[in-house]
GUMARRO-533464 format. One record per residue (C-alpha): residue in three letters; x, y, z. Coordinates in steps of 0.5 Angstrom, whole numbers, padded with zeros to 4 digits, always signed. Layout:
<recs>
alaXYZ
...
</recs>
This chain:
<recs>
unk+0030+0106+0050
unk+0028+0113+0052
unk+0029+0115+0045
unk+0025+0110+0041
unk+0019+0112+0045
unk+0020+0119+0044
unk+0021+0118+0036
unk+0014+0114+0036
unk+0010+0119+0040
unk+0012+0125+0036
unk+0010+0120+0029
unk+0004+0118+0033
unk+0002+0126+0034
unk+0005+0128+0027
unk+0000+0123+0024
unk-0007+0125+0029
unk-0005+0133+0027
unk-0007+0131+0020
unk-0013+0126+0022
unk-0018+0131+0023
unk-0020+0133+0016
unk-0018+0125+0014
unk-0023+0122+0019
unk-0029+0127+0017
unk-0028+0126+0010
unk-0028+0118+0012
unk-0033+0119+0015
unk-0038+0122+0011
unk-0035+0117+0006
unk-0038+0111+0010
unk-0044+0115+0011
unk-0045+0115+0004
unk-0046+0110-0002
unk-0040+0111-0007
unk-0036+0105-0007
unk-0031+0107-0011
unk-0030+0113-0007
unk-0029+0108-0002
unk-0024+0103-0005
unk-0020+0110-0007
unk-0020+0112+0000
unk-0017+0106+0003
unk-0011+0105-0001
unk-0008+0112+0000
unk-0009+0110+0008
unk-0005+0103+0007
unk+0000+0107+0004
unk+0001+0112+0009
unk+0001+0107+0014
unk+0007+0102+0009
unk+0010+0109+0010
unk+0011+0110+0017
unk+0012+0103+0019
unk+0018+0103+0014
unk+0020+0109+0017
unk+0018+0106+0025
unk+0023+0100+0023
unk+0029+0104+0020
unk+0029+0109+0027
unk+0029+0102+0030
unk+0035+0100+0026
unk+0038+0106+0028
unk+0037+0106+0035
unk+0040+0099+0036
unk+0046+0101+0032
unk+0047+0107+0036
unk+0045+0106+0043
unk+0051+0106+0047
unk+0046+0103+0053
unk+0043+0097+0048
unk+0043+0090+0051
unk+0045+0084+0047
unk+0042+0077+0047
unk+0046+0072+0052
unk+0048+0066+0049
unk+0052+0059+0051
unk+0056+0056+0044
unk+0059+0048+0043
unk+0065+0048+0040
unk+0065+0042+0035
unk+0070+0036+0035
unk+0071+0030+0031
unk+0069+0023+0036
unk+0067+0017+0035
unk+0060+0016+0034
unk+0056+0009+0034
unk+0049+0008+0031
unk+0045+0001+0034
unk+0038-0002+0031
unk+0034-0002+0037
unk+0029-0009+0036
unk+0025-0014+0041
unk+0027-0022+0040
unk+0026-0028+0043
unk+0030-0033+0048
unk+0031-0040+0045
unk+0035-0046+0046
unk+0036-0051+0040
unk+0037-0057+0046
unk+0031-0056+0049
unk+0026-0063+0047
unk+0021-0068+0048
unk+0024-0074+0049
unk+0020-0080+0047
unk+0020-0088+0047
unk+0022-0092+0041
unk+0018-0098+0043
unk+0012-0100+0046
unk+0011-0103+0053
unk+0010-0102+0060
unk+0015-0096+0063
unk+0018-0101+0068
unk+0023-0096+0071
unk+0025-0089+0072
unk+0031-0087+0074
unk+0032-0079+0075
unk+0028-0074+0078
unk+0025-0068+0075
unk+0031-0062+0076
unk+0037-0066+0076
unk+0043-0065+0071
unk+0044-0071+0066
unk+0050-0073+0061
unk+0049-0074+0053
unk+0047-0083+0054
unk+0045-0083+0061
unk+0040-0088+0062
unk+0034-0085+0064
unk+0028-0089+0063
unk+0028-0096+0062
unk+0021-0100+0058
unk+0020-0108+0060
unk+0023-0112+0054
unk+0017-0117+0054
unk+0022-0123+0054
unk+0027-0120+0049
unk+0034-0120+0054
unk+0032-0127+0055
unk+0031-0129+0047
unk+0038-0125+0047
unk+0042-0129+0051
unk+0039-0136+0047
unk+0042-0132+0041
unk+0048-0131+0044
unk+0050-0139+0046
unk+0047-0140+0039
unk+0052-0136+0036
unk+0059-0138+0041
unk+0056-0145+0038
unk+0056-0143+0031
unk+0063-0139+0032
unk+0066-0146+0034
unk+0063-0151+0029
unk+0066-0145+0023
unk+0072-0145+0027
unk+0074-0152+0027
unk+0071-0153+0019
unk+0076-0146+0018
unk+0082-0151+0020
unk+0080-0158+0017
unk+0078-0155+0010
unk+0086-0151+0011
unk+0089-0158+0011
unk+0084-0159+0006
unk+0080-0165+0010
unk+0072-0164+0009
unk+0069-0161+0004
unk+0069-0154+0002
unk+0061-0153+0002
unk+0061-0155+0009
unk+0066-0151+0011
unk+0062-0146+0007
unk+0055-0147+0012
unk+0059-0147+0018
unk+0061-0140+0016
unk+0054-0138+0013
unk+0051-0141+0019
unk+0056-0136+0024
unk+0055-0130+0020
unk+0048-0131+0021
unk+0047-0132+0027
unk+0052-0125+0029
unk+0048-0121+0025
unk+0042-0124+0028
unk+0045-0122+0035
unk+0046-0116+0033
unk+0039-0113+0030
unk+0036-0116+0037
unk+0041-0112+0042
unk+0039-0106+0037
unk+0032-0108+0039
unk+0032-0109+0046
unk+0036-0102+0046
unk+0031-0098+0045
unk+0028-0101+0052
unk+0032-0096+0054
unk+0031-0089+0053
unk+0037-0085+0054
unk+0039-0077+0054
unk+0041-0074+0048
unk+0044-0069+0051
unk+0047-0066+0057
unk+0043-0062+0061
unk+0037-0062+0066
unk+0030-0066+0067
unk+0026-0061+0066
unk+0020-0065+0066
unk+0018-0072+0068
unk+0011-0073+0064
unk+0010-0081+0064
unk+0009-0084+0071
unk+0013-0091+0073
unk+0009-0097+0070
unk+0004-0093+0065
unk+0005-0097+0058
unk+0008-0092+0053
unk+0009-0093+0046
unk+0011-0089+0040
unk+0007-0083+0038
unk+0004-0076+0039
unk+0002-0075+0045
unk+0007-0081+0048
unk+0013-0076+0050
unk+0017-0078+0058
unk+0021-0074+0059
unk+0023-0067+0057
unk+0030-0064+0057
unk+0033-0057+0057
unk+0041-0055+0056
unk+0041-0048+0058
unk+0049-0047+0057
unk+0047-0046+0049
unk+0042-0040+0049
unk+0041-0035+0044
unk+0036-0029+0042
unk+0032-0029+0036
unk+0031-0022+0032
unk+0027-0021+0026
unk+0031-0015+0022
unk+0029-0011+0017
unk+0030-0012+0010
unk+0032-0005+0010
unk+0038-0007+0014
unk+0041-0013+0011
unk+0048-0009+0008
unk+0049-0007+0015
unk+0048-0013+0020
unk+0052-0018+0018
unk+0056-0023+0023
unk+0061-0021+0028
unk+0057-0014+0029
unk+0056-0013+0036
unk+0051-0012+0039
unk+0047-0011+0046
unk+0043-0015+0049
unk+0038-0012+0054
unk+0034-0017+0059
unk+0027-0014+0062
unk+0025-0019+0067
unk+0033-0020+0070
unk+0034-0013+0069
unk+0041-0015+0067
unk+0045-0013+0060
unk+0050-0017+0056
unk+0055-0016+0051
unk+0055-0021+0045
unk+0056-0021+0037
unk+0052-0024+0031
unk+0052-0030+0030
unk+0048-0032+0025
unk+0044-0028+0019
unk+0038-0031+0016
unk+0039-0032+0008
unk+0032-0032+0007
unk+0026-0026+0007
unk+0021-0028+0010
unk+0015-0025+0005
unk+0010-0024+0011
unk+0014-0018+0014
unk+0019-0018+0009
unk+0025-0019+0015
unk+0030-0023+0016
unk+0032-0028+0022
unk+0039-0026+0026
unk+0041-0031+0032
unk+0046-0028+0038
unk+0049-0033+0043
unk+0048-0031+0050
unk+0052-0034+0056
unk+0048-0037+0061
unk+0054-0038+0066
unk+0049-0037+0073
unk+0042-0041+0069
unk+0038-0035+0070
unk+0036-0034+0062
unk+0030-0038+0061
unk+0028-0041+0054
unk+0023-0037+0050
unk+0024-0030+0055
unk+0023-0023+0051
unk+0030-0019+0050
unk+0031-0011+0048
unk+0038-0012+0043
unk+0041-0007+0040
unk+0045-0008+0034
unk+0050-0003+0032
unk+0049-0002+0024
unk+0053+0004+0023
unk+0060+0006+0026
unk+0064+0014+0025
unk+0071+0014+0027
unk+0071+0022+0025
unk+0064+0024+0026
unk+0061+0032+0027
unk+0056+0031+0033
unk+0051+0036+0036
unk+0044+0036+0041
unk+0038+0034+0036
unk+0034+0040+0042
unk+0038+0046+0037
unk+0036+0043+0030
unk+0030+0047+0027
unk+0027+0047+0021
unk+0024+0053+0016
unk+0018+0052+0012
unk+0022+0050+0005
unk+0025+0043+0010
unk+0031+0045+0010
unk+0035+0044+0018
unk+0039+0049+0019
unk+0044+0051+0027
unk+0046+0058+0028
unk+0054+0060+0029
unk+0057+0064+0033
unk+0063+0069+0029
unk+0067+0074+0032
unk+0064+0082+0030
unk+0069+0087+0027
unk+0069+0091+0033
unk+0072+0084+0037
unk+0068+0086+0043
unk+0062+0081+0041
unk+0059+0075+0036
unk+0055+0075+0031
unk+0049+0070+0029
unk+0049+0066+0022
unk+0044+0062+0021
unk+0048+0055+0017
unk+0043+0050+0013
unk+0046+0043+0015
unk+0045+0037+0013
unk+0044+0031+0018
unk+0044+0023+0018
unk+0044+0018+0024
unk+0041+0020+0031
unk+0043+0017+0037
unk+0040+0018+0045
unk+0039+0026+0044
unk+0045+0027+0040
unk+0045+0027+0032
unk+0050+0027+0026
unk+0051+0033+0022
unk+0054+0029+0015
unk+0056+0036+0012
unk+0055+0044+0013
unk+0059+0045+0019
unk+0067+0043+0020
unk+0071+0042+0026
unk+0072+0048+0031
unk+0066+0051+0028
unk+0062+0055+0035
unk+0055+0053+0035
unk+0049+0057+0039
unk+0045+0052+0044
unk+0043+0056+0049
unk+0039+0062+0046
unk+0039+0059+0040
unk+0031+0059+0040
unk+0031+0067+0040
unk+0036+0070+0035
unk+0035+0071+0028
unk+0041+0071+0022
unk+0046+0076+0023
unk+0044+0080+0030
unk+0050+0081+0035
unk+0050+0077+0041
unk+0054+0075+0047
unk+0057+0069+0049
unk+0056+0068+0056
unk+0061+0060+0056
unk+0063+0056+0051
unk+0064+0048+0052
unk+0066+0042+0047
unk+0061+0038+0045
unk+0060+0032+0049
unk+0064+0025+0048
unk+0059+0020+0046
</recs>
């Protein structure tokens, strides 16, 4: 260091000895008018100082090689491996439930009793809510003694026309009569069974939104109970059209919920064979268990998808990746110097594909074993002599 100062004194000192004469010339140049003159004089100083500045970096060059005392930049180095790399789709969707409906009367009438309570767990067919029949069960029981009588007339008719006593039309009214009748039986118990509203599903009277004794009917607005089953939950995403080659059932998948703060590992169920125009994206389904009943129909959930595996994958921090004004991204390795004593830094152009967290993959430019600088990489240029301080394997993902 001594020597580079001493070396640059005396080039100073050589180019100050002859000033004297250029400056007075530059400056009865300046006080003048001769423009050209000027222009002149201006060029032959660029070169001067073109001159000294080749000479300045050469002595530079000079000292770094031959100086015993010189220091080296420090350097760490991340030996690469091959490792198994994982890419996933980060989205936001929703939580539903197919069984979550309203449930409404089928016939008109005063809600003549209700027999559960909002909250309790019901099985598919339970009776939940009964509507007064307006005399109907009453007109069924007369039905059904004409029917027993008409079963008896046709079966008596059926064994007097088999040992051929009566006519054959009357054996065919009894029967007729009978057929009727039974068929006329069964339409009303179909009508009067629409008294009873009934669960469609197991699951949970979520709400009770009628009171016992208000007169319902059929219609909007008419709805009595609503049930929820919260055993089959799922979570909706709309995904990219971009992505639909790599989403496909059976991918896994992530399932992140906020508000629980619990995660929860599942597959794609279900894509979409539609693309919604709108936003050009396609619906996935992912099926949740709900084991504790704590997921909630319509709460927000963070999935992530994965989309792209690499058994074999070259992995290195994004923080060590830069990049030269042409857009080309590049890494410098650490390579053994002739002498063995030190490294050297080559810069290496790479290409990159899929960034995970704070890790990128490198599809070509780098291979397997190959020592790549991560701490100091910021401060050294192509081909300087380094030293490395420790050197580490890249870290499994």
């Amino acid at each position: 260091m001594k020597k580079t100062i001493t070396i640059l004194t005396l080039a100073i000192l050589a180019v100050s000895c002859g000033s004297d004469s250029k400056t007075a010339s530059v400056e009865s140049l300046v006080s003048g008018n001769d423009v050209s003159a000027m222009n002149k004089k201006r060029e032959e100083l660029d070169k001067e100082l073109k001159a000294l500045e080749s000479q300045i970096k050469a002595l530079d060059s000079a000292i770094v090689s031959k100086d015993p005392d010189r220091k080296f930049p420090l350097v760490s180095t991340l030996t690469i491996a091959p490792q198994e790399f994982n890419h996933y789709l980060e989205l936001q969707g929703d939580i539903m439930t197919d069984q979550n409906v309203l449930i409404y009367p089928e016939m008109a009438g005063t809600l003549y009793k209700i027999y559960v309570k909002e909250g309790q767990k019901v099985t598919k067919g339970q009776l939940l809510a009964s509507i007064d029949d307006g005399g109907m069960s009453s007109q069924l029981e007369q039905m059904r003694t004409q029917v027993a009588l008409a079963k008896t007339t046709f079966e008596r008719q059926k064994r007097l026309w088999e040992q051929n006593i009566g006519s054959e039309i009357q054996y065919l009214q009894a029967k007729t009569q009978y057929e009727a009748q039974t068929s006329a039986v069964k339409q009303m118990e179909s009508q009067l069974g629409k008294s009873s509203i009934r669960a469609p599903f197991s699951g949970i009277i979520d709400a009770i939104i009628k009171d016992q004794g208000t007169v319902v009917a059929p219609g909007p607005g008419a709805e009595v109970f609503r049930i929820v089953n919260l055993n089959q939950m799922y979570v909706t995403v709309e995904v990219p059209e971009s992505h639909l080659p790599n989403i496909t059932p059976g991918k896994s998948v992530e399932v992140y919920i906020p508000v629980l703060g619990s995660s929860i590992n599942s597959k794609v169920r279900q894509t979409g064979n539609f693309i919604n125009p709108g936003n050009r994206a396609f619906s996935v389904e992912i099926p949740v268990p709900n084991k504790d009943g704590n997921i909630k129909p319509n709460l927000t959930a963070q999935v992530k998808i994965n989309d792209y595996t690499n058994s074999e994958a070259l992995l290195i921090p994004q923080s060590i990746v830069s990049e030269n004004a042409d857009g080309d991204q590049y890494v410098y390795l650490a390579s053994k110097s002739a002498n063995g004593d030190t490294y050297l830094a080559h810069r290496k152009v790479i290409e990159t594909g899929k960034t995970q967290g704070d890790y990128i993959e490198v599809l070509s430019g780098l291979s397997k074993g190959d020592q790549i600088i991560s701490e100091g990489a910021r401060s050294v240029r192509d081909n300087q002599e380094i030293r490395v301080k420790n050197t580490t394997e890249v870290a499994k993902k």
